[in-house]
N, C-alpha and C positions, 0 to 999 in steps of 0.2 A: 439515489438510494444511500439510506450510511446505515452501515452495520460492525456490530463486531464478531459476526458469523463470517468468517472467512473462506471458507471453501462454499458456502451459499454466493456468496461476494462475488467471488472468481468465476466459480458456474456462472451465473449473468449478467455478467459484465463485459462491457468491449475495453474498459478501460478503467482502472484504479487510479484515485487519487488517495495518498495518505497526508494527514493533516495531524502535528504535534502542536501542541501550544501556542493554537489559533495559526499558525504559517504552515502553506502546503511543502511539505519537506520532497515527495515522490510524487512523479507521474509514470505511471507503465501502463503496456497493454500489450494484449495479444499472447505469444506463448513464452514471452516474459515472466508474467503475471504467475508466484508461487506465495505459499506461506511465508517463508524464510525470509524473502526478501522486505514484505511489506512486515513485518512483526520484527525485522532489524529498523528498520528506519521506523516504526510506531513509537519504538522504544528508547528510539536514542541512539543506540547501536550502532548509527552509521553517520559519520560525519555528513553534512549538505556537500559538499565537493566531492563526494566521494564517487 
């Protein structure tokens, strides 16, 4: 599923992958899985090593 409805996202999902400028930047899941996190790494926000 790709969306950029994010609490639709999160409801059914077992697991997000976010993807910036073609390279998977984040894998998360479970009750990891919030806004903040995935819309810091969408954006840039968070360095890859981070």
């Amino acid at each position: 599923m790709i969306s950029t409805d994010l609490p639709e996202l999160i409801g059914v999902s077992d697991r997000v992958i976010v993807m910036r400028e073609g390279r998977m930047v984040l894998e998360i899941s479970g009750k990891d899985m919030n806004q903040e996190i995935i819309l810091a790494h969408a954006s840039g926000g968070v360095k890859e090593n981070e």
